[in-house]
N, C-alpha and C positions, 0 to 999 in steps of 0.2 A: 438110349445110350447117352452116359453123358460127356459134352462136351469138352475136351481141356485142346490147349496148347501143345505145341511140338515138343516142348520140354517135359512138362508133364506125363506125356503122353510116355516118351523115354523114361522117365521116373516109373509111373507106373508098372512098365516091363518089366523092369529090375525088379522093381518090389516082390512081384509076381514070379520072379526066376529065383527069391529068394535072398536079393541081396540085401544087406545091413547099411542105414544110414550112413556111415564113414566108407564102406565101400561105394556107394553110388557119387556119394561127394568128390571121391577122391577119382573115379571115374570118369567124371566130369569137369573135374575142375570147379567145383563149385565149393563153398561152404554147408558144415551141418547146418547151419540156421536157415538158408535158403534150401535146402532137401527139404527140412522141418514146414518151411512157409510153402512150397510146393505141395506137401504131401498136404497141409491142412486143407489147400483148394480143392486134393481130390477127392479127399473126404469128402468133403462138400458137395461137391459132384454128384457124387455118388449119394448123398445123404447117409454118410454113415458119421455117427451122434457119439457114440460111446467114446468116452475120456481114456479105459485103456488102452494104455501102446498095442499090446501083444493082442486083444482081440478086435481092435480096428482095422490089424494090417490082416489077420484071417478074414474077417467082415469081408475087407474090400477086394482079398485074394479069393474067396469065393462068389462075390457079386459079378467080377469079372470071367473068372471061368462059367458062371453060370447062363452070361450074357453072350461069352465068344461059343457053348454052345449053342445056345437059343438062334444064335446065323445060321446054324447048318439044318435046323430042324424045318 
């Protein structure tokens, strides 16, 4: 599993519940450039590579479900 921070980790979630970079920013009080620099650590993370937006956030919306099932197994 990989590692991240509190916030990340919050990031994450949302990602995963579907929400849009201006929503989670705005959610947080954050800026899109700091979602943006977050999301690239968990990319990281996670090793996913791929420069598209739209199949990074599937990529790591499926690594994760595929990992919070592999707990229960």
């Amino acid at each position: 599993m990989a590692t991240l921070n509190d916030t990340q980790t919050t990031i994450l979630a949302m990602v995963v519940e579907g929400k849009t970079n201006s929503e989670i920013a705005t959610k947080l009080h954050y800026s899109i450039r700091n979602i943006k620099y977050h999301l690239e650590r968990i990319y990281s993370a996670y090793r996913i590579s791929t420069k598209n937006p739209q199949n990074r956030r599937a990529l790591l919306i499926k690594e994760v479900t595929k990992q919070e099932l592999e707990k229960y197994m």
